[in-house]
Structure formats: C-alpha cells, structure tokens
C-alpha positions in Angstrom: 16.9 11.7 -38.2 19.8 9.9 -36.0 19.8 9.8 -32.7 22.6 10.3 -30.6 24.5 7.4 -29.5 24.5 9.2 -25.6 20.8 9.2 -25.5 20.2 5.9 -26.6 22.4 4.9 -24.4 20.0 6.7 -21.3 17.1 5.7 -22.4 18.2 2.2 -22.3 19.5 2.5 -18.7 16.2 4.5 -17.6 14.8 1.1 -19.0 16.3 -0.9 -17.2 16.6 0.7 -14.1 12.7 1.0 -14.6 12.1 -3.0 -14.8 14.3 -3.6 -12.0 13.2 -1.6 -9.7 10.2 -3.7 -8.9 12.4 -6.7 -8.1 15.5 -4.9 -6.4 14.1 -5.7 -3.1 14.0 -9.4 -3.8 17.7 -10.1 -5.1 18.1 -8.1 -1.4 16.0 -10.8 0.1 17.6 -13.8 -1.6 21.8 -12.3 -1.8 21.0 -12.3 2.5 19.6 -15.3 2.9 22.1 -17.1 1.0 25.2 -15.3 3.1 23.2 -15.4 6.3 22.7 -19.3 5.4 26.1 -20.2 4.9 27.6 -17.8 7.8 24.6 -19.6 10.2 26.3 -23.2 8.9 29.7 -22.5 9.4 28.9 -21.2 13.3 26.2 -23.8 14.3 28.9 -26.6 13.0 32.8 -25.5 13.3 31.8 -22.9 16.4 29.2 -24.7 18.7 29.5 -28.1 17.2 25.6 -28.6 17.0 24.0 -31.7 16.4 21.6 -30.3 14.1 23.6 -27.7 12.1 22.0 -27.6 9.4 18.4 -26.1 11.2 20.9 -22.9 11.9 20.5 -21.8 7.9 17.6 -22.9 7.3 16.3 -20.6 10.6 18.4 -18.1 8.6 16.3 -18.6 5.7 13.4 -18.4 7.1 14.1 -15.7 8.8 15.7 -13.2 6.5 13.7 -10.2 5.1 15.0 -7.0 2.9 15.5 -5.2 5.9 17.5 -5.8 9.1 14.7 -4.6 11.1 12.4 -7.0 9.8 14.5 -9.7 9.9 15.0 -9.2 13.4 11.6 -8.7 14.0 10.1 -11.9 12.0 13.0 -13.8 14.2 11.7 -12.8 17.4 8.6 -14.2 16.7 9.6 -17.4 15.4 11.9 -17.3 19.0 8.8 -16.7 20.7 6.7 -19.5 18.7 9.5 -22.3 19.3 10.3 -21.9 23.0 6.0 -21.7 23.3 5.9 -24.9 21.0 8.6 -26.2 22.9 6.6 -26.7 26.2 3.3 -27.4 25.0 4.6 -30.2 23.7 6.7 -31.1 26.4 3.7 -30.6 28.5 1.1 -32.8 26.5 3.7 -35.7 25.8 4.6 -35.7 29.8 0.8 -35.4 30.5 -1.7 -37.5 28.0 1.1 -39.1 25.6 1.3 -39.0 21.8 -2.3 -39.8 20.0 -4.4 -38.5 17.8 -6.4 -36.8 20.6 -3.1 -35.2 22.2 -2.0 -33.9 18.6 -5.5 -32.4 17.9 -5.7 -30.8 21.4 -1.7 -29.6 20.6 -2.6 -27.9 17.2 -5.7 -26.3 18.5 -4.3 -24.8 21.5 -0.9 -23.4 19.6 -3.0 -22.0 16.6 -5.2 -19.7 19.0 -2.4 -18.9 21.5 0.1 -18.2 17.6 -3.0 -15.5 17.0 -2.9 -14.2 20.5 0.7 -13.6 20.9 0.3 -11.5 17.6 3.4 -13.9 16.0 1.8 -12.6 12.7 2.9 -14.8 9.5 4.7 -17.2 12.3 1.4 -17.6 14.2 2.2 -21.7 13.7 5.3 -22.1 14.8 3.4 -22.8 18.0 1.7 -25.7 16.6 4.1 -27.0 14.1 7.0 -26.8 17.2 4.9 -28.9 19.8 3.8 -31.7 17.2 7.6 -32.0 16.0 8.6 -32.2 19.5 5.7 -34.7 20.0 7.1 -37.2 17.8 11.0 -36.8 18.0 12.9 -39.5 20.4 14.3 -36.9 22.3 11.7 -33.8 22.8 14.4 -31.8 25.0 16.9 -31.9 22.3 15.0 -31.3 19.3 13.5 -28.4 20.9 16.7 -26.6 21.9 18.3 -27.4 18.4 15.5 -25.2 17.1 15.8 -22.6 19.9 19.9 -22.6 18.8 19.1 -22.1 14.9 16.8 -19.4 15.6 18.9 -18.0 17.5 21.8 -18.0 15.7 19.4 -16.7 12.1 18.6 -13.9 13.9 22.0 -12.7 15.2 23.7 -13.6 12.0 20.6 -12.2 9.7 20.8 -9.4 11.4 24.3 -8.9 11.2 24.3 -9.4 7.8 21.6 -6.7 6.8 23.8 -4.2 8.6 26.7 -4.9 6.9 24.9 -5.0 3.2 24.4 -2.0 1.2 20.9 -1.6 2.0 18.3 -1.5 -0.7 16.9 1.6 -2.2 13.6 1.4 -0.4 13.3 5.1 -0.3 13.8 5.5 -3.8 11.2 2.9 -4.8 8.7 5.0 -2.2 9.5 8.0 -4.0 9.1 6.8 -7.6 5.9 4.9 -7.0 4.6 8.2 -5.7 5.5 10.2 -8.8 4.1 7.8 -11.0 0.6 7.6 -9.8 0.6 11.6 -9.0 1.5 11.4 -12.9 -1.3 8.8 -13.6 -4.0 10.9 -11.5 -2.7 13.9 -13.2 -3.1 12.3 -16.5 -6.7 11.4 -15.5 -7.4 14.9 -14.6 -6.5 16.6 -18.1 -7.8 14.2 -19.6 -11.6 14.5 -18.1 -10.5 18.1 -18.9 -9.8 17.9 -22.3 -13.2 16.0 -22.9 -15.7 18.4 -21.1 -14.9 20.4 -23.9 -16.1 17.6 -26.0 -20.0 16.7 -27.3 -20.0 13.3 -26.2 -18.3 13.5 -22.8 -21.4 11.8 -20.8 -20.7 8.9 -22.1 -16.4 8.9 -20.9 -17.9 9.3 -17.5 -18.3 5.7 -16.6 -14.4 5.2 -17.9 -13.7 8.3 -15.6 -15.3 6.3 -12.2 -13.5 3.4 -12.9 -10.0 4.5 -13.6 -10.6 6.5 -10.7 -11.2 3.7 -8.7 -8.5 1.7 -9.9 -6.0 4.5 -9.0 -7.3 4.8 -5.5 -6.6 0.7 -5.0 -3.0 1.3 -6.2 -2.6 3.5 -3.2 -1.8 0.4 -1.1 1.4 -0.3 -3.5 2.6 3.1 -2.6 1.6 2.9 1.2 3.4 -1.1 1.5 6.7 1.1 -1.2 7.0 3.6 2.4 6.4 1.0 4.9 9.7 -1.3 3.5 11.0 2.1 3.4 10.6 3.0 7.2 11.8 -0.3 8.2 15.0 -0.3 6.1 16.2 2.8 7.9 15.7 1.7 11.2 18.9 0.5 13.1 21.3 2.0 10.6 23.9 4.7 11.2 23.1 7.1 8.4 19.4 6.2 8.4 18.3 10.0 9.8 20.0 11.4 7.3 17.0 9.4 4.9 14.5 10.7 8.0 13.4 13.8 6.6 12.9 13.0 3.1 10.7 9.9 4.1 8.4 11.8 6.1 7.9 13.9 3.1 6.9 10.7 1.4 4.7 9.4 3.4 2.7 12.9 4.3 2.8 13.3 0.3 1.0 9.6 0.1 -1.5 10.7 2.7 -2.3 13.6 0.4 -2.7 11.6 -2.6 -5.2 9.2 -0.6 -7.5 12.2 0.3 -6.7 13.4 -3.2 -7.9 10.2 -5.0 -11.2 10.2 -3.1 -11.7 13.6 -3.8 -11.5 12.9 -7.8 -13.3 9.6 -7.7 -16.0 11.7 -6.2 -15.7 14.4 -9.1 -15.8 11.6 -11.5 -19.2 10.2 -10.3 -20.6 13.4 -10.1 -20.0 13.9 -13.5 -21.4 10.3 -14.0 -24.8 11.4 -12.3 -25.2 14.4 -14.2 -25.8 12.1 -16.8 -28.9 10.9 -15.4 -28.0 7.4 -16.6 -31.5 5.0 -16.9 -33.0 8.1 -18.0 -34.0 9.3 -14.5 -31.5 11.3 -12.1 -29.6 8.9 -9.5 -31.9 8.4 -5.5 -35.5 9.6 -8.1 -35.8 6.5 -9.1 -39.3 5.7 -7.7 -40.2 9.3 -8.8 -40.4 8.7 -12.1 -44.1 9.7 -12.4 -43.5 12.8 -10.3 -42.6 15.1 -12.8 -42.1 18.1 -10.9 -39.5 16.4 -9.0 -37.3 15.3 -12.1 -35.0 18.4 -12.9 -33.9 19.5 -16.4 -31.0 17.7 -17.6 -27.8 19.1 -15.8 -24.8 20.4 -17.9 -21.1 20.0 -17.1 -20.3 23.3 -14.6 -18.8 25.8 -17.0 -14.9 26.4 -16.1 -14.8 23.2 -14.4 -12.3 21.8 -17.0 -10.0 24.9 -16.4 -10.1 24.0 -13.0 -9.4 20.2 -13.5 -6.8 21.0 -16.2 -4.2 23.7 -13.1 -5.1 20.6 -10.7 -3.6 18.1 -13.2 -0.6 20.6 -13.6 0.1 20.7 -9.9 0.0 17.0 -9.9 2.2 16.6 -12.6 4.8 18.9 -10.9 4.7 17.1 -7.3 6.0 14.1 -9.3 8.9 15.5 -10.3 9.4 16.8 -6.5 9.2 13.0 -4.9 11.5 11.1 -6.9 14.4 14.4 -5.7 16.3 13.0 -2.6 16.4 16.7 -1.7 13.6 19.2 0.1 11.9 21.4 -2.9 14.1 23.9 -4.0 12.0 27.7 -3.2 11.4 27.7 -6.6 9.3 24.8 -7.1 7.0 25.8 -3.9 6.7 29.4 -5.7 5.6 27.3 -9.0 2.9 25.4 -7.2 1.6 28.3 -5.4 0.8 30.0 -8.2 -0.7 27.1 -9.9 -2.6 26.8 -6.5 -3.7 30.2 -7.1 -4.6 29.8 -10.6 -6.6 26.6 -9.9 -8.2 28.9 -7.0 -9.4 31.5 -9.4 -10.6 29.2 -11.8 -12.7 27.0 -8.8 -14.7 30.6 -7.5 -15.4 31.9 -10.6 -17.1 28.3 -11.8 -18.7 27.7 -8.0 -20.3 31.5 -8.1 -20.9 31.1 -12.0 -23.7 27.7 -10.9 -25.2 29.2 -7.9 -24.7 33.1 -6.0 -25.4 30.9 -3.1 -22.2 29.1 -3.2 -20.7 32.1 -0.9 -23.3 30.6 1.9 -21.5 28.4 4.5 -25.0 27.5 5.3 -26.3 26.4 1.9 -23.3 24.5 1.2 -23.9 22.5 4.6 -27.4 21.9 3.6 -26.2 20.4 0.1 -23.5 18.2 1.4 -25.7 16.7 3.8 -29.1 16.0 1.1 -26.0 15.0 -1.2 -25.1 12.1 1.1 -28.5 10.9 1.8 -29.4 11.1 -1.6 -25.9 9.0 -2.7 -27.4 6.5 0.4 -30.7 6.2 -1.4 -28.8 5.6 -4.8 -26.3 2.5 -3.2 -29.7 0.9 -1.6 -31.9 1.1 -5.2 -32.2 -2.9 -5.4 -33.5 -2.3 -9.1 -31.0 0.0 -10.9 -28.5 1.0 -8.6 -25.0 -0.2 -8.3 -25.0 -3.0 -6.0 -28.2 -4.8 -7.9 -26.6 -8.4 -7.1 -26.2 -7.6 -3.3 -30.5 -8.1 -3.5 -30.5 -11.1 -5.4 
C-alpha cells in the first residue's frame, strides 16, 4: 500500500517539531546571548569608551536567560552581588590588607551573606567580586568596570528578549502535559486490561513502579509552566497567553493529585497480593491465624472503572496542547465519561461491602489503612525500606 506523499510529508514535520521541542528554549538562550554580547560590546566600547569593554558581553552572557524576565531578574542579582563584593573587598584591603587570612575571612563572609540576600545561582558573586577586587592594582576601578558590564547586560539583555520572538514556552507546557496525561492514561488501561487477566498479581510490582516514575516526571511539567509564566511577563500581548496558562498549570495540579491517587491504586493492588506469603503490617502475626484473612481478589468492576478513567485522561490530552478554552462539546464528552466512570465506581464500592454508603466506616478504614501502611514502611525484615535498618 503507498502512502501519500502529503502525509509523509506531516509525519516528518510532527518529527521533527517533536525532537526540537526539547531544545527550542536553548537556541533561545544562546541566539540572545550572542546579540546581547555583541550589542553590550559595541556600547561599553564606541558609546562609553570603557576600559574594560569586553566585561560588558561577557556580563551579557552571563546574564542572559530564555526569558526577558529572567534575564532581568538573574542580572539584578549579579548587580546586587558585585556592588556587595565591591565593598567587602574594599573594606578588608583598606582594613587588614591582602593575605591569606584576609581572603579566607573575605570568602567566608560573602558566601553566607550570597545565601542571605537570596542571590540564588549568583550567591558567589559576593565572594568571587571582593577577592578580584582584593588583588587588582586598582580595587575602585575594577569594581566599577564590573558594576558598568552588569549594568549595561541587563539593559541590553533585557532589551533584546523583548524585541525577540519569544519562545513557545506555553506550548512546551501544554504538550508535556498531554503527553504524561496520555502516559498515565496508558497506565490505567493497561492495569485494566490485565485484571481481566489470570496472572495479574504478578504486573503489580511493574504497576507501583511506573507509577512512581510518572509521578517524578511531574517536576518536568511543573519547571515546562514555570519558563512559561516567566516568558509572558513584561510583554505586550502576554495576557492574551494569561488565560490559557492558568488552565495549564490548574490542569498540572490535577495531574499531581491524580498521580498519587493511582500510585496508591497500584499498591493496593500490590498488597492484595500478599507478597512474602503474609498480608502487608501482619508480618509478626504469622502464627496468629485468625488474624491472617483469606486471600483478597481484585474488586470486581474495578477494571471498568480504571478503563472510563484512562478515557478521560486520554481526552484531557488532546484539550492542553489546544491554544483555545474547550469547545462545549469536549466538557459535554468528559461529563459523561465522568458519569460513566461514576457508575461503574458505586456499583464496584457497594458490590465489596453494603457498608461503603457509611461515611463512618469509610473514616474508620482510611484511618486503620494508614496505620497499618505505617507498620508496613517500619517492618525492618520484609518491608520496603529493609536497608534503612542495616
């Protein structure tokens, strides 16, 4: 069977557009830092005739993020760290001279005050500033040729990440959202599809991790609508982005809850399985055997259930990479899969247990549920922190 030239031709730019979109923010980074350089030259040497021109782009350099915000922001600080830098060292040259003593006392007073001012990842331009300054011939000078190029970085980096296009941060949020609502909703079917299954006890422990592994990935959506935030502040048309970003980052909030949620489905399932032979906190019980229940089975329906939750999760990823609100449609679609997924959840909860419809009972079984999860995590034999008791 051929295949059309035209779709070839989009799956290849899907493709691509897919590999570069992990990088798109640092050929941002690097096409500003190289304009921001040679602007910062050209003014430091032709405009104010500095000595020292060429500490202008590489403050620019230093300086420059994706966004103009963050530029600004990481420039401030390295303001702040200079001009603090800048008199310490004055101070201890003027006051106890240049020795190893002074340069010790120098590095150890700039590191703490660098962690006290909050300068973040320029917490030692303190130190590095006052020991430069310690050893030039001329402290004054050298320290207000680095107060000029940090100056002059920040107004032109800043400049410069207004004028640029700015980088599709919002889109980046939206798509890694999709994909791990697609991955999560993959994970759901698929502990679906293998309830159904004879051997399914032993998937579980492949369930608890991927689980897990999907809740750490969190943080790579979470930093995806942070670079987001920060690359529509102090631009024109950035409210126009506003409401579609706060969409994202309620939807990633969501997801986190979500995520715990199935990680703690997935080792409940696990425990069912009464790995070791002996059900999970009834460890020591082992002789006591009208303590040790029957082996539990997998709650009947709860794959149906699983299977409308995946289909919800599937749907929301279509609905974050859109720059658009959902269309009325879409919210009607996931409110009857809601409702489906509802159905499917009461008639499995009241199928286990008539007492399910008991605020009380379920109360009473959360709380034993923690303790007795407690009791698991501190078994120093079997349980799953064995290496934390030597």
């Amino acid at each position: 069977m051929k295949v059309p030239g035209s779709v070839v031709g989009a799956v290849g730019t899907a493709g691509l557009r897919s590999r570069m979109t992990a990088g798109f923010g640092d050929g941002s980074t690097v096409l500003r830092a190289a304009v921001s350089a040679g602007l910062s030259w050209w003014i430091a040497s032709a405009l104010l005739h500095s000595d020292a021109a060429s500490l202008a782009p590489a403050g620019a350099i230093l300086a420059t993020q994706a966004t103009p915000f963050a530029t600004a922001r990481k420039s401030l600080q390295r303001a702040a760290g200079i001009l603090f830098g800048f008199l310490l060292g004055v101070a201890a040259t003027a006051s106890i001279g240049t020795n190893a003593v002074s340069v010790l006392l120098v590095v150890l007073v700039g590191m703490y005050a660098g962690r006290a001012m909050n300068l973040g990842s320029q917490m030692h331009q303190i130190a590095l500033t006052a020991v430069l300054v310690m050893g030039a011939a001329t402290t004054f000078g050298y320290g207000a040729s680095r107060l000029e190029d940090n100056v002059v970085g920040v107004l032109v980096g800043t400049c410069i990440g207004l004028a640029l296009p700015a980088p599709g941060f919002t889109r980046r949020a939206g798509e890694e959202l999709a994909r791990l609502n697609r991955e999560m909703a993959d994970l759901l079917a698929e502990i679906a599809r293998g309830l159904a299954e004879e051997d399914w006890a032993a998937r579980t422990g492949d369930w608890v991790r991927r689980a897990r592994s999907l809740s750490r990935e969190l943080d790579t959506v979470r930093q995806a609508v942070r670079e987001a935030e920060d690359a529509i502040r102090w631009r024109p048309r950035g409210r126009l982005a506003r409401p579609r970003l706060d969409r994202l980052a309620e939807a990633t909030q969501c997801l986190d809850h979500v995520g715990h949620q199935v990680r703690g489905i997935t080792r409940g399932l696990y425990n069912l399985t009464f790995r070791e032979g002996r059900p999970p906190a009834l460890h020591w019980a082992q002789h006591e055997t009208p303590l040790l229940p029957l082996r539990a089975e997998a709650p009947a329906g709860l794959d149906g259930v699983l299977a409308a939750l995946a289909a919800m999760l599937d749907d929301l990823a279509g609905v974050h990479v859109r720059e658009e609100a959902p269309a009325p449609e879409v919210r009607t679609r996931l409110a009857e899969l809601l409702g489906e997924a509802e159905t499917r959840f009461l008639r499995t909860a009241l199928g286990q247990s008539p007492g399910y419809a008991d605020w009380r009972v379920l109360c009473t079984a959360g709380i034993l549920e923690d303790a007795r999860k407690m009791l698991h995590e501190l078994d120093p034999a079997i349980g799953p922190h064995k290496a934390a008791f030597g």
